[in-house]
C-alpha positions in Angstrom: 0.0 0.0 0.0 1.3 3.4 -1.0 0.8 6.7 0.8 0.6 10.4 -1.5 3.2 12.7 0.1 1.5 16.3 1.7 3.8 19.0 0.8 3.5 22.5 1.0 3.1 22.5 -3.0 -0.2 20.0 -2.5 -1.8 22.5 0.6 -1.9 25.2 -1.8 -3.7 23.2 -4.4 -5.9 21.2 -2.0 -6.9 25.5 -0.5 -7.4 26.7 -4.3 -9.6 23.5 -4.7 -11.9 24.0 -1.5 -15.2 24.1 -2.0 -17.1 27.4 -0.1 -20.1 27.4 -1.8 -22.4 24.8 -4.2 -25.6 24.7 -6.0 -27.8 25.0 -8.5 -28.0 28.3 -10.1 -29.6 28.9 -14.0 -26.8 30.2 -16.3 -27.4 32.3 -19.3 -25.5 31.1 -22.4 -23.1 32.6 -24.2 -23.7 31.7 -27.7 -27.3 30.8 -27.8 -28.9 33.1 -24.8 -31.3 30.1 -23.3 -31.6 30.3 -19.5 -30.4 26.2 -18.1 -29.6 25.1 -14.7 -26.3 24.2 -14.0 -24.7 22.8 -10.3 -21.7 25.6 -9.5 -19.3 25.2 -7.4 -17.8 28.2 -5.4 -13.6 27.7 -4.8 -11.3 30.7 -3.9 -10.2 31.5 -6.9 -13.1 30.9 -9.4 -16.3 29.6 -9.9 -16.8 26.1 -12.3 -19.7 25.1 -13.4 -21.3 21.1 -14.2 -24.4 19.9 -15.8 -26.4 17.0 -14.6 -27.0 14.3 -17.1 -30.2 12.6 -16.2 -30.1 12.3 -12.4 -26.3 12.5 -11.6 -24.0 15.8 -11.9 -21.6 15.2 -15.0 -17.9 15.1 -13.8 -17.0 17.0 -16.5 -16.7 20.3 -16.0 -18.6 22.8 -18.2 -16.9 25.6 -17.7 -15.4 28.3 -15.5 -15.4 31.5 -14.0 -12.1 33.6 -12.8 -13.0 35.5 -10.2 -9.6 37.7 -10.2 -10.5 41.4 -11.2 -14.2 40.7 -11.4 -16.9 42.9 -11.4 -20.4 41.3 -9.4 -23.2 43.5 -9.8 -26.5 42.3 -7.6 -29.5 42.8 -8.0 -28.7 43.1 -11.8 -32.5 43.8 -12.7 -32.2 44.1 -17.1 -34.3 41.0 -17.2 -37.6 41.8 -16.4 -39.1 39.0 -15.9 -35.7 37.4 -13.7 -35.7 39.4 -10.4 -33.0 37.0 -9.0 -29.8 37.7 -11.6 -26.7 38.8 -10.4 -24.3 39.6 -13.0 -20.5 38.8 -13.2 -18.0 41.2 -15.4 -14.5 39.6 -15.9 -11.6 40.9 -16.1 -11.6 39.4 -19.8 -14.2 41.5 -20.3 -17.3 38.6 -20.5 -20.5 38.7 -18.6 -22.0 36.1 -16.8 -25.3 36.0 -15.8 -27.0 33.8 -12.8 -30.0 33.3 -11.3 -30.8 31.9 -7.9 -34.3 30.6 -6.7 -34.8 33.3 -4.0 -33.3 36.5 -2.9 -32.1 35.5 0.3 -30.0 33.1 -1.9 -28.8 35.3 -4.7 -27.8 37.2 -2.0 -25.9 34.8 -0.2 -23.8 33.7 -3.5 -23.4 37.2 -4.1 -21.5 38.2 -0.7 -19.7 34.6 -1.2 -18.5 35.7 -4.2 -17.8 39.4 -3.2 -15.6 38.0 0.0 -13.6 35.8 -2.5 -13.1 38.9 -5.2 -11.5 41.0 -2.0 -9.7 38.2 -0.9 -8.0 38.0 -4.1 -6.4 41.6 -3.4 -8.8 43.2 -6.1 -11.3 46.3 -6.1 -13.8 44.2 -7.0 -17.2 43.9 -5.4 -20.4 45.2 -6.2 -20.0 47.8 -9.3 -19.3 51.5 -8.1 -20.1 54.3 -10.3 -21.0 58.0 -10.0 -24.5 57.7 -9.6 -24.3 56.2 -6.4 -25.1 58.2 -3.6 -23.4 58.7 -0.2 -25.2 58.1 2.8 -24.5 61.5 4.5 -26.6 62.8 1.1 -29.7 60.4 1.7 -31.6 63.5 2.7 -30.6 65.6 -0.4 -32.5 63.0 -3.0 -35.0 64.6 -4.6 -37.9 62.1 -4.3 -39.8 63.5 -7.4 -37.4 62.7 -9.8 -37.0 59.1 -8.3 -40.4 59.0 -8.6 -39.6 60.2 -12.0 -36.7 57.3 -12.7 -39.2 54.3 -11.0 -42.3 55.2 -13.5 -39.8 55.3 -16.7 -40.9 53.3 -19.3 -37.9 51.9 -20.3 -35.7 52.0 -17.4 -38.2 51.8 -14.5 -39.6 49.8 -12.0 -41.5 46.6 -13.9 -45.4 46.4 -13.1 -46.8 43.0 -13.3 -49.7 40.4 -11.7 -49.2 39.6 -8.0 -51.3 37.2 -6.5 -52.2 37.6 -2.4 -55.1 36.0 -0.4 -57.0 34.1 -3.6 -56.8 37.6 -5.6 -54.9 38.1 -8.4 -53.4 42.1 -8.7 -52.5 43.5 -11.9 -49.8 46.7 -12.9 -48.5 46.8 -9.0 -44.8 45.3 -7.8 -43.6 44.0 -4.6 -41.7 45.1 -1.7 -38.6 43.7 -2.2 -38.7 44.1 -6.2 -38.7 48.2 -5.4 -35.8 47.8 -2.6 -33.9 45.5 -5.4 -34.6 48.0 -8.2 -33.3 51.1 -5.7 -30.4 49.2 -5.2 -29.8 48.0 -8.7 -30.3 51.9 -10.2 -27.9 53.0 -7.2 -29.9 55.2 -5.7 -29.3 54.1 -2.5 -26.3 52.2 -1.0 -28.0 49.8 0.7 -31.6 47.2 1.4 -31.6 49.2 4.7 -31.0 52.6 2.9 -33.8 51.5 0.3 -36.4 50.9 2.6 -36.0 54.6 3.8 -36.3 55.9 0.7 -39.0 54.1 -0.2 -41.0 55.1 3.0 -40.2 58.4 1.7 -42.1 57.8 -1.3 -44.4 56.9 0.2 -44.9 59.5 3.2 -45.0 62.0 0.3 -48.2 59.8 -1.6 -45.9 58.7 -4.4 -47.0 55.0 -4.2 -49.7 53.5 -1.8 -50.4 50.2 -0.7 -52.3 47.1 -2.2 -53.6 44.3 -0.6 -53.8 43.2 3.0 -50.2 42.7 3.8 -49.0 46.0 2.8 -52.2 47.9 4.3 -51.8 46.2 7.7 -48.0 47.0 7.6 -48.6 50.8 7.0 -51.4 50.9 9.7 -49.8 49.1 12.6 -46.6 49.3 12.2 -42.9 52.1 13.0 -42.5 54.5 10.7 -39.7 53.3 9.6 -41.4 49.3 9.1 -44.0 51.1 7.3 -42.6 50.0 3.7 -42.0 45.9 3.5 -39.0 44.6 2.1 -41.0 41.6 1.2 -42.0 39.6 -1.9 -45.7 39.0 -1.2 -46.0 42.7 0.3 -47.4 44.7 -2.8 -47.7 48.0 -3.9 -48.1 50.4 -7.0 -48.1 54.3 -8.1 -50.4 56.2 -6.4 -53.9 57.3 -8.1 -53.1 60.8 -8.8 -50.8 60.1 -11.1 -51.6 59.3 -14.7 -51.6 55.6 -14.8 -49.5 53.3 -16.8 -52.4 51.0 -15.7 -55.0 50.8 -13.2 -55.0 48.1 -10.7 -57.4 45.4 -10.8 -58.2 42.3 -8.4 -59.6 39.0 -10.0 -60.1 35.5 -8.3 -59.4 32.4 -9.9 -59.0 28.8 -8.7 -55.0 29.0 -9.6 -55.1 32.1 -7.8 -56.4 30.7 -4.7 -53.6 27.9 -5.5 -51.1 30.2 -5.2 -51.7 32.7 -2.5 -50.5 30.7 0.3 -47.8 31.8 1.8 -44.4 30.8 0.8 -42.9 28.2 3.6 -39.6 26.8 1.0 -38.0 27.7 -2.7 -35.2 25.4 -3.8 -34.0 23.6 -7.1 -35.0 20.2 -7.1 -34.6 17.1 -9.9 -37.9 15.5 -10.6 -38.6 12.6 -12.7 -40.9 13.3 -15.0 -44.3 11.2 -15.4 -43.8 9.8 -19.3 -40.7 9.8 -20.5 -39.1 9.2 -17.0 -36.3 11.3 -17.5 -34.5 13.8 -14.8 -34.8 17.3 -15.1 -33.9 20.5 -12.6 -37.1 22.3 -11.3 -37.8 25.3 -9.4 -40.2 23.9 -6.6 -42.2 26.2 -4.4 -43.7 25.1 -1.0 -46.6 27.2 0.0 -49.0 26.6 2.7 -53.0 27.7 3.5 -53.6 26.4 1.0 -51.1 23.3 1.0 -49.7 23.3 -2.2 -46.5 22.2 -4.1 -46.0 23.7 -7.3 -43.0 23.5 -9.7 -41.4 25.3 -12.7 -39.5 25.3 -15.4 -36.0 27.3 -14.5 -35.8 27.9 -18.3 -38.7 29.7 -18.2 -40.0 32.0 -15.3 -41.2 31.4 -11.5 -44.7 32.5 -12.6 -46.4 29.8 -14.3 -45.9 26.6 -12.6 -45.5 23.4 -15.4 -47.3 21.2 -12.6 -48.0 21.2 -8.9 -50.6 19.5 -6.7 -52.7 19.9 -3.2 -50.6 18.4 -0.4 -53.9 17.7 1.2 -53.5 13.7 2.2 -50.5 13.2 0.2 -47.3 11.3 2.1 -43.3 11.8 1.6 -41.2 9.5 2.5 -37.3 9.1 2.3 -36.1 6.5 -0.5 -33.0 4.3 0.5 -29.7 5.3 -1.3 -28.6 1.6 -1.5 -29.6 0.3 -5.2 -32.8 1.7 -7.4 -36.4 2.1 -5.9 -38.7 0.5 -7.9 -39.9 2.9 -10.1 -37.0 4.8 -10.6 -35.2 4.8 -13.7 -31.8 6.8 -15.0 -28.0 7.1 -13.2 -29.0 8.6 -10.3 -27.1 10.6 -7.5 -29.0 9.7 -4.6 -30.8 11.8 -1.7 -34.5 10.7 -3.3 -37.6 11.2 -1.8 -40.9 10.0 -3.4 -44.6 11.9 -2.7 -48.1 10.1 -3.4 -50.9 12.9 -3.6 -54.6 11.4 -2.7 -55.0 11.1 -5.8 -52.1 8.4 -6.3 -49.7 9.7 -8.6 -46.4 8.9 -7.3 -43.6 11.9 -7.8 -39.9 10.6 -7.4 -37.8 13.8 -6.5 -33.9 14.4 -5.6 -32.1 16.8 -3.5 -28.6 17.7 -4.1 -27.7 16.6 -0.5 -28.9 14.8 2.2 -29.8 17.2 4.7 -31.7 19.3 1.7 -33.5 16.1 1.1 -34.8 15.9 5.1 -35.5 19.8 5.3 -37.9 19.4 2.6 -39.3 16.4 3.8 -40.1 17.6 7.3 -41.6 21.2 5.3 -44.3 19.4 3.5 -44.9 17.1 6.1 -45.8 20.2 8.4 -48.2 21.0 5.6 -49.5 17.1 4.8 
């Protein structure tokens, strides 16, 4: 039996190597400009990137990012319908684009990746340009013309369907999409700084609230909790200015669906139903009403490509040793398998173990 040899040479290579960060993130190409998920890997040098063939993560690696001189810009907000981009200058001069399943994700990756970009003895970081303002000047911003800036056409804020309590709200945005876009347009430095300004705005009737969450926020709550940094707290321009479109509520049974509230988000592989093949999916746990619907990251988090009632359905773990019946492809592991009342079976893998038992035990709390 032979032993390797440690040596300084073989630390510094086994430290470039380490792993700080993995997961599934959806990667815009470069030649053709789909949106596909991808498993990335953060090290302290760069970022490389795999695709999953069938069920199993390909050991070849796709491709890589250096992280050396980079540029991270996040929220990067030029795709309207993708709130969750953050965007990745090199110092070749090439821009990445990734998307995470959540803010509080794309958020995490981003400060990951920022820590690793300062490590590296660069001035990299989030992009700093002229238009960003001090925080001693927070008081000098003259709210009409970011009033102005939000309701641009081109450049501002993007006004779209929300769905709260069964009812469906069209031209308003969310909390957190307003914070996101102050951030993004740098007028403000930070979420915290956003929030203020944003309170501003509306203090001075620039925007208003719509539905509950937002109403009971602004009646109850400090002044300065007034304006939610929150996905499912929505709002819109006020009514005395001329309308890019007027608010309307409508119920519908996929409304109802999907106005729970959201208890878990997290890339998933499901196996699909006919062909039986493995495919990344953006699953979203929501709960009164139990539901579990999924998506197509390709595509958008706003129309689901499946999802059922969690009413009387059961999860249980699958063992890693050998194939469950039922299961087909060159799997990784970490299964689990739901049955709805209905009985249609749905065979679903985590990336690791513990992801598989946090989900398990969140739609249990909802079966």
């Amino acid at each position: 039996m032979s032993f390797s040899t440690i040596t300084p040479k073989n630390m510094d290579a086994g430290k470039k190597n380490a792993v700080l960060r993995e997961g599934f993130l959806v990667k815009r190409g470069h030649v053709v400009p789909n949106w596909k998920a991808r498993w990335f890997v953060l090290t302290p040098e760069k970022i490389l990137y795999y695709k999953y063939e069938g069920g199993k993560r390909d050991s070849c690696q796709r491709g890589k990012i250096l992280l050396k001189n980079c540029v991270i810009t996040c929220p990067f907000l030029e795709y309207e319908s993708r709130p969750l981009v953050l965007k990745l200058h090199t110092a070749h001069g090439v821009d990445h684009y990734l998307e995470a399943c959540s803010r509080e994700e794309r958020d995490e990756w981003a400060a990951d990746i920022t820590a690793v970009i300062q490590g590296l003895g660069t001035t990299g970081g989030e992009e700093v340009t002229d238009k960003k303002v001090p925080e001693s000047q927070m008081h000098n911003i003259n709210l009409s013309k970011v009033l102005d800036s939000m309701y641009d056409v081109h450049s501002g804020i993007n006004l779209s369907n929300h769905v709260e309590q069964g009812s469906t709200y069209s031209n308003c945005f969310s909390g957190s999409a307003v914070v996101d876009w102050l951030v993004f347009m740098q007028l403000a430095l930070t979420r915290v700084e956003a929030v203020t300004l944003a309170s501003a705005l509306m203090e001075e009737g620039f925007l208003r609230t719509v539905g509950l969450k937002s109403a009971e926020a602004l009646r109850t709550a400090g002044l300065s909790e007034q304006f939610l940094d929150d996905s499912t707290a929505l709002y819109s321009f006020s009514d005395s200015l001329k309308k890019r479109g007027s608010v309307r509520a409508q119920t519908s049974l996929s409304a109802v669906e999907m106005s729970g509230k959201v208890m878990k988000r997290g890339f998933l592989l499901k196996q699909g139903h006919r062909r039986k093949n493995w495919k990344v999916r953006l699953f979203v746990l929501r709960s009164e009403p139990a539901f579990l619907h999924y998506y197509d990251p390709a595509r958008d988090d706003i129309s689901p490509v499946g999802g059922f009632s969690l009413r009387g359905c059961l999860v249980s773990s699958l063992e890693d040793n050998g194939v469950p019946s039922g299961v087909k492809g060159n799997i990784q592991g970490n299964l689990f398998k739901i049955i709805t009342q209905s009985d249609t079976h749905y065979f679903i893998q985590a990336a690791t173990h513990q992801d598989k038992m946090d989900w398990i035990d969140a739609i249990r709390q909802q079966t």
